[in-house]
ZADOVEX-331800 format. One line per 5 residues: number of its first residue (from 0); their letters; for each residue x, y, z of C-alpha. Coordinates in steps of 0.001 Angstrom, whole numbers. Each point is the difference from the previous one (the first is absolute). Layout:
// residues N
NUM = A = X,Y,Z  ... .
END
This chain:
// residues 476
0 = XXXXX = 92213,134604,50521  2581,-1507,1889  560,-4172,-764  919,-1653,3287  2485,-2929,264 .
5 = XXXXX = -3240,-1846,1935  -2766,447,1927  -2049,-1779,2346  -3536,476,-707  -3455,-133,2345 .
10 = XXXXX = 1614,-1244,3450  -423,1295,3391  3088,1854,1326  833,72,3493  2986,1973,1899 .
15 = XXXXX = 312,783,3337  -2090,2787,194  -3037,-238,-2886  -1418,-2842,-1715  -1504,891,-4070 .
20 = XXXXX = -797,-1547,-3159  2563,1220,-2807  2127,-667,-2593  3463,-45,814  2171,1745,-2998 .
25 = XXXXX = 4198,-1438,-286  2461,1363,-2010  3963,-337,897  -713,-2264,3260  -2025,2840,1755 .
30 = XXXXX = -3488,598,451  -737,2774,-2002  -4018,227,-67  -2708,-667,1863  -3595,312,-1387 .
35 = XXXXX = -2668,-1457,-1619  -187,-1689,-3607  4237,1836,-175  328,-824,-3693  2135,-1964,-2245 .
40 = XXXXX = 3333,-2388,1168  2154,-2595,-1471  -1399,-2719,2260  -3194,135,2389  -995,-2296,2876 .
45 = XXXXX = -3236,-404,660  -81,210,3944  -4167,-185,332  -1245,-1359,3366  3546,216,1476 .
50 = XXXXX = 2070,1975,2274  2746,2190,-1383  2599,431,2648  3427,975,807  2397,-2486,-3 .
55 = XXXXX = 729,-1520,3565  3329,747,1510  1543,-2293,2368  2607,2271,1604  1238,-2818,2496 .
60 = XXXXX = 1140,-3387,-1723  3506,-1602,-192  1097,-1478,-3407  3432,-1857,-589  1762,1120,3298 .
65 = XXXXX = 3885,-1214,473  82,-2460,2649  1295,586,3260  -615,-1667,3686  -1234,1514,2877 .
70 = XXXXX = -2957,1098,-2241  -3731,-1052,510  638,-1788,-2821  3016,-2432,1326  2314,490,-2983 .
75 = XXXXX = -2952,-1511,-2348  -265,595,-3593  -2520,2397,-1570  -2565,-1927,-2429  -683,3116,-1816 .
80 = XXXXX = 2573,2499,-2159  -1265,3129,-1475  -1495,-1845,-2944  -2030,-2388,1602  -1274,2190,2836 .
85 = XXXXX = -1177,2502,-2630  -1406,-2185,-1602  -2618,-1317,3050  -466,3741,563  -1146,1120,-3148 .
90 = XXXXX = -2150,-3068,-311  -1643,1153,3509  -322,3754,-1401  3201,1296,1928  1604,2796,-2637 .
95 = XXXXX = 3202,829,2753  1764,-1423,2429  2501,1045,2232  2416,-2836,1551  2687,319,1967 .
100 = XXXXX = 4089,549,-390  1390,-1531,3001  3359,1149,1304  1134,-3105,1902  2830,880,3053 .
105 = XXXXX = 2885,1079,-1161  -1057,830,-3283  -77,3413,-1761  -3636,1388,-311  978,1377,-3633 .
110 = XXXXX = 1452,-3634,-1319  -3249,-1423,1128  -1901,2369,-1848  2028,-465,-2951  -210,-4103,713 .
115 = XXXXX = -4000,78,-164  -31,2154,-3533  2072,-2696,-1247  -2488,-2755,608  -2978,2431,-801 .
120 = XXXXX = 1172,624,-2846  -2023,-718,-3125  -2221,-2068,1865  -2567,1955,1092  -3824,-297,-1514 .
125 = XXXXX = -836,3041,1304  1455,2833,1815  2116,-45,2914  1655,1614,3119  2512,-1083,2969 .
130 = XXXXX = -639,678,3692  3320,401,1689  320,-2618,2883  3016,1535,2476  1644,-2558,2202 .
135 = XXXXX = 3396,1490,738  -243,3598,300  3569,1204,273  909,3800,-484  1045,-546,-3916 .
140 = XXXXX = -3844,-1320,-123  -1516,2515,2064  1991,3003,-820  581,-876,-4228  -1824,-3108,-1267 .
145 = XXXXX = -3572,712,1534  -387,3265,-705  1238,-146,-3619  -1646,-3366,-997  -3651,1997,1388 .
150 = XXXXX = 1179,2639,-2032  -146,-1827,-2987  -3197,-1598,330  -357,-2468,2992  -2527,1496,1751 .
155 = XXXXX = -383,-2135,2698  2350,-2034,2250  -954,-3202,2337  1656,-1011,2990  -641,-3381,2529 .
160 = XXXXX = -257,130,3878  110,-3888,-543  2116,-2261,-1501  3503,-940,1456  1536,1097,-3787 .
165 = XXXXX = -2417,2768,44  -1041,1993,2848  1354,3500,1304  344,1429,3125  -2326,2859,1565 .
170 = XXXXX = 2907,2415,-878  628,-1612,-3691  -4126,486,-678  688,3663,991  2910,449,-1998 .
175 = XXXXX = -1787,-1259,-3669  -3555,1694,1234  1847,3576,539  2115,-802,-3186  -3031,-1200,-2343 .
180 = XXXXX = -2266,3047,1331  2543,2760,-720  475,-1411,-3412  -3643,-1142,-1007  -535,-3078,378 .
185 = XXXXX = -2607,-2262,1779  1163,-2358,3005  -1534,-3547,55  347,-1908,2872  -304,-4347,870 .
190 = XXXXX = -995,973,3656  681,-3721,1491  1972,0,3491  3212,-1958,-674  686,-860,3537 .
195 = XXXXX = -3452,-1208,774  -221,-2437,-2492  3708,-1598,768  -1431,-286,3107  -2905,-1583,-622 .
200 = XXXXX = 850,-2061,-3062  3073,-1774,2535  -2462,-610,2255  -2838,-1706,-2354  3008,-2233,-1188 .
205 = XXXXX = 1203,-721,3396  -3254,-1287,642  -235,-2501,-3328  -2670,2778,-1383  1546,472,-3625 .
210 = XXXXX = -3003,-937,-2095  -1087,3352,-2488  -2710,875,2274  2438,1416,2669  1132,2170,-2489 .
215 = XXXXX = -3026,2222,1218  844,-940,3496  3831,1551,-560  -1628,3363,-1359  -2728,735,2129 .
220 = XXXXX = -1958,3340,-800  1735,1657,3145  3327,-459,-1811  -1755,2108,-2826  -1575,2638,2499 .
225 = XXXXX = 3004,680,1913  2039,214,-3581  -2865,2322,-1670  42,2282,3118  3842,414,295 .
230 = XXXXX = 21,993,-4203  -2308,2654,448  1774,1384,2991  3097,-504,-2235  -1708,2165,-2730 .
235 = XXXXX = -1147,2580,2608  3347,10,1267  1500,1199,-3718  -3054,1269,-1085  13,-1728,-2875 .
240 = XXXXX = -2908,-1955,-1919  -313,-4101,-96  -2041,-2656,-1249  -646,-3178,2163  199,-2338,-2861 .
245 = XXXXX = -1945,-3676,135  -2261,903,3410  -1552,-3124,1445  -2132,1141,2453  -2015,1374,2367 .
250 = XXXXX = 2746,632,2509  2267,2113,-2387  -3207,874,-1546  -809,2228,3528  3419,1058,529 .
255 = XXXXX = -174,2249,-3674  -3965,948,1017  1406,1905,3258  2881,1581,-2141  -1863,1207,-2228 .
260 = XXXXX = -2611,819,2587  3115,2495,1200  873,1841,-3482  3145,-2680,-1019  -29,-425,-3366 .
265 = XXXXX = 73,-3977,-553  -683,-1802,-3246  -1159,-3666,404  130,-3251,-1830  -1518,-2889,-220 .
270 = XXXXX = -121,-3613,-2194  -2554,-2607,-1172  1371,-2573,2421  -1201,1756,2645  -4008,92,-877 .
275 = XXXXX = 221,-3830,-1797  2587,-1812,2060  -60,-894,3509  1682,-2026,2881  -2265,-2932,-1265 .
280 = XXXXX = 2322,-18,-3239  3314,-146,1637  -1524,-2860,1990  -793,-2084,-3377  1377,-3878,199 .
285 = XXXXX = 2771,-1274,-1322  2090,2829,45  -2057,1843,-2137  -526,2846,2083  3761,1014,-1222 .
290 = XXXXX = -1971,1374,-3011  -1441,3048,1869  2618,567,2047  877,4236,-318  1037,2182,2439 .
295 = XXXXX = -1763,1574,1649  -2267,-3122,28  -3297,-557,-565  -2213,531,3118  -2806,-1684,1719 .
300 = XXXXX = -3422,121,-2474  -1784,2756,2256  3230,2369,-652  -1130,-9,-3906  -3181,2142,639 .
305 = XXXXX = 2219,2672,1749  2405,49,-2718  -3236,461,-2429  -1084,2533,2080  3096,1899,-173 .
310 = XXXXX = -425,-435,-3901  -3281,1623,-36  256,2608,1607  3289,1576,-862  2695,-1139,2544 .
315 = XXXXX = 1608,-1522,-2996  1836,1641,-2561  921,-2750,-2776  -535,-3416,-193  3194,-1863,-770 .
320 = XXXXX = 164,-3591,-1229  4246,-85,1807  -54,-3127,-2901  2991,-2439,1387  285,-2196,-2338 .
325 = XXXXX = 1689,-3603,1760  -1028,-3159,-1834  -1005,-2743,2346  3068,-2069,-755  3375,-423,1464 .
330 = XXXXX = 1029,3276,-2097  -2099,1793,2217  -2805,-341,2633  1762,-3162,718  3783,928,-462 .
335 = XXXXX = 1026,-1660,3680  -1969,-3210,-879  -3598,-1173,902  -1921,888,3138  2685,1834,1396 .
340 = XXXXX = -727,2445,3129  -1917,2894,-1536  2713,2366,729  2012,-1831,-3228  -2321,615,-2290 .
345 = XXXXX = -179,2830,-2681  -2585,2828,946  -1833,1547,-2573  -2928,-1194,-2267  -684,921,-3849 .
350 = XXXXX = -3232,2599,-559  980,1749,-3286  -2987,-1116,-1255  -2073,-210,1747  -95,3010,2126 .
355 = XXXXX = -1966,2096,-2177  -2980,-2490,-329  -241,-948,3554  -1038,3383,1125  -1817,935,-2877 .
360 = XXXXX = -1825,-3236,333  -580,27,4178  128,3790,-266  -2150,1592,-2625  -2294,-3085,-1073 .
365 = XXXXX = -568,-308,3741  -977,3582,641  2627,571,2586  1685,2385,-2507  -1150,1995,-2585 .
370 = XXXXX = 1784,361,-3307  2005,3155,710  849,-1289,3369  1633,-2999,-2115  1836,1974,-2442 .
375 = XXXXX = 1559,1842,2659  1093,-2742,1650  1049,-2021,-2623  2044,2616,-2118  -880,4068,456 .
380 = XXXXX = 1605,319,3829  2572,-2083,-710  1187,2122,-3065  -192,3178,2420  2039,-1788,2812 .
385 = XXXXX = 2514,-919,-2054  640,2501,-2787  -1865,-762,-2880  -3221,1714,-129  -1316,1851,-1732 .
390 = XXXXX = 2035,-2370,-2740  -1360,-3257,1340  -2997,-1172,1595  -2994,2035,-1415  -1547,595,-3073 .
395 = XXXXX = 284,3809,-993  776,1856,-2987  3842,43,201  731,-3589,1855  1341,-2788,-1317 .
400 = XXXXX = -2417,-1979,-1699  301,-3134,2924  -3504,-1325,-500  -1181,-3595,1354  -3697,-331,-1520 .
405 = XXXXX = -1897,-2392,2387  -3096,-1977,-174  -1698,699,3387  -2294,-3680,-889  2700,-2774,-733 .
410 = XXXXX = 729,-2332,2464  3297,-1573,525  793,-3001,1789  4139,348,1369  2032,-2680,-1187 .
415 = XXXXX = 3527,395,525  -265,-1710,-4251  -1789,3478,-958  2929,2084,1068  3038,1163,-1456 .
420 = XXXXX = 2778,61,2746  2817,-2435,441  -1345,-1399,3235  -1467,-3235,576  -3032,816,2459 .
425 = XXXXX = -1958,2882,562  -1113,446,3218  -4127,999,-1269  -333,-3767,-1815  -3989,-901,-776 .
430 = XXXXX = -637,3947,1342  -2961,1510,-2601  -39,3572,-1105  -2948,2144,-1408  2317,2911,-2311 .
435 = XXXXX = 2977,-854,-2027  2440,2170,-2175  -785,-1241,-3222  2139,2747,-2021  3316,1582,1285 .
440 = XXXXX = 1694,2936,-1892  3307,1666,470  615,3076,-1120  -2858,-12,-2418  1522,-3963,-1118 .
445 = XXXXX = -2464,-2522,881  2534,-2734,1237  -2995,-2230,736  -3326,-835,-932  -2656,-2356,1117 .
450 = XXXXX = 3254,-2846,969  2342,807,-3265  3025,1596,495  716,2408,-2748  2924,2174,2279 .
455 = XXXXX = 3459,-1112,-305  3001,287,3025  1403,3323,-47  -2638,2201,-743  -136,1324,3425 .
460 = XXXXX = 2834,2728,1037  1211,1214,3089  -2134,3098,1805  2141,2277,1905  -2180,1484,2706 .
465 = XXXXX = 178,2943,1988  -1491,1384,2922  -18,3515,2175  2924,468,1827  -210,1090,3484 .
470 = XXXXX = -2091,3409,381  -1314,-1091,-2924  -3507,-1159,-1458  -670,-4065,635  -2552,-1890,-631 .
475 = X = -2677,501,3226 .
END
């Protein structure tokens, strides 16, 4: 009989689809059994009265971005590198993440590729992949560097209708969707209109309104709607498939119901900040509202039932932490000084993580979800959006062994001392949880268990990913 490298014995395993008790066999990084009482291994963990799942993958964070202005984040200077912000996912049960390569104006998409695998770089906890974030799409970009960085393993490309540094045109949108579809890749899209909130945003100021709660009041949810509806007439236009990443919503929330509604095929996104956070946050004293300032913002507390409802019953494809990770200090949040007009301060608030536990917590202990309904939020649809499955995010004979082993009982009390990013607040302070990863492998490596690390940077390499070009097979 076969030895395996390990096995976890007498937990409950849960994927997207089935939920079982079993052993789970590991040899070579890969899950190579499933079964009861599998045998003999080199090591065993005893996973009784827990929940053996696939790792989490947070497929929408930014880690140690170069700094540019005209950004949401004001030129400001990313907390967290690859090392540290692998480090708070692994310790939240995340086993991939996919960040972002920014091409700033001007700038060659390829060099900024080749710019983030220099600071990735033996760094990484755990696996890894880069989004492609096009700002300047000339002809060289369109016609040579998209097509042949998505050929070798960027499967999915981001662009901004917001942002002065940022945004495209109707025509530009068009361009990378018809580009990205032809050559297999996935479209995200920050649906934001950039004109709207210039507008409003001079006139809040004009009228001595600067404090962080206006920052909601710059980006109403119409802003949103009328953003959400002209992507997915942009994507009917090229016929090509997008994701609305970070969703706020119900406004953008009933744009994507009445596409769909129609046949278009549009993936959705949404974050924690949008079920825990609300206006009455950005309206905190003494500035402290700055802390949850993202965009879009939080809404008003009655939106977060509609954005749970949109969890449960399947508007929502993933559920992204978009971790931005700006200490409170003059290196970031507060890089233009103290109590300056909200639009001076960095957007973006750290969720690493936390994300995981938050809707596992709220989610599943609450009943709103069940377990499979969490996995496939939480890692399984991501993998399939983006390229990785059948690799990542379940556990089947032939995966990689990415297992977080959870105890559905402990409770956790969020203090921003507990975590393991490089920023100085988190955003869920004095929040309690019911569920907690207490033991993270990668790979078949446990890199954590019960608050020891035993990983070391580096571990994790870089995933090329690959989708269905068009007339292809994707993801449905």
């Amino acid at each position: 009989m076969t030895e395996f490298d390990l096995i976890i014995r007498h937990g409950t395993v849960a994927t997207a689809s089935d939920t079982f008790r079993s052993d789970v066999g590991i040899t070579a990084g890969k899950v190579v059994a499933l079964g009861a009482s599998l045998g003999s291994a080199k090591e065993t963990i005893d996973a009784s009265g827990k929940l053996v799942l696939p790792g989490g993958i947070d497929a929408h964070c930014h880690l140690d971005q170069p700094r540019a202005q005209g950004l949401a984040s004001g030129g400001a200077i990313m907390a967290d590198d690859f090392e540290s912000g692998s480090l708070s996912a692994v310790f939240g049960g995340t086993t991939t993440i996919v960040p972002f390569a920014v091409q700033h104006r001007g700038q060659s998409l390829r060099a900024a590729v080749e710019d983030y695998h220099r600071r990735a770089g033996g760094k990484a906890y755990i696996d890894y992949g880069f989004h492609l974030i096009v700002s300047d799409p000339t002809q060289s970009v369109l016609k040579d560097e998209l097509p042949s960085l998505i050929a070798e393993g960027h499967a999915s490309v981001k662009v901004y209708m917001t942002y002065e540094a940022m945004k495209l045109s109707d025509r530009q949108i068009l361009d990378v969707l018809d580009v990205n579809q032809r050559a297999g890749a996935l479209t995200m899209i920050h649906a934001e209109n950039y004109e709207c909130i210039a507008w409003l945003t001079e006139k809040l100021e004009a009228e001595g309104k600067t404090e962080p709660r206006y920052h909601e009041d710059s980006r109403p949810m119409a802003v949103e709607r009328e953003a959400t509806h002209r992507a997915i007439t942009l994507s009917e236009v090229a016929e090509a498939n997008l994701l609305i990443v970070h969703v706020s919503g119900r406004d953008a929330m009933e744009e994507i119901r009445r596409a769909r509604a129609r046949g278009v095929k549009i993936f959705a996104e949404t974050c924690p900040q949008y079920l825990f956070l609300s206006t009455r946050d950005l309206a905190l004293p003494d500035f402290l509202g700055a802390k949850c300032m993202c965009s879009p913002p939080p809404r008003d507390p009655a939106n977060q039932a509609h954005v749970w409802q949109g969890i449960e019953d399947g508007l929502f494809d993933i559920f992204s932490s978009d971790h931005a990770p700006y200490r409170f200090d003059e290196g970031g949040k507060l890089m233009y000084g103290p109590k300056v007009s909200f639009s001076k301060v960095a957007n973006g608030i750290p969720g690493l993580e936390t994300r995981s536990a938050l809707l596992f917590s709220e989610g599943v202990m609450t009943g709103r979800l069940d377990l499979n309904r969490f996995v496939a939020l939480n890692s399984t649809n991501a993998a399939k959006l983006y390229g990785l499955h059948p690799q990542k995010g379940t556990i089947a004979v032939g995966a990689d062994a990415d297992i977080a082993i959870w105890d559905p009982q402990r409770k956790v009390t969020i203090s921003n001392d507990m975590l393991h990013h490089n920023v100085d607040y988190t955003p869920y302070e004095g929040r309690t949880l019911t569920g907690w990863p207490v033991t993270v492998l990668s790979r078949g490596q446990v890199i954590c268990h019960e608050g020891e690390l035993l990983g070391k940077p580096g571990q994790g390499k870089f995933l090329k990913r690959f989708r269905a070009k068009k007339g292809g097979t994707a993801w449905t």
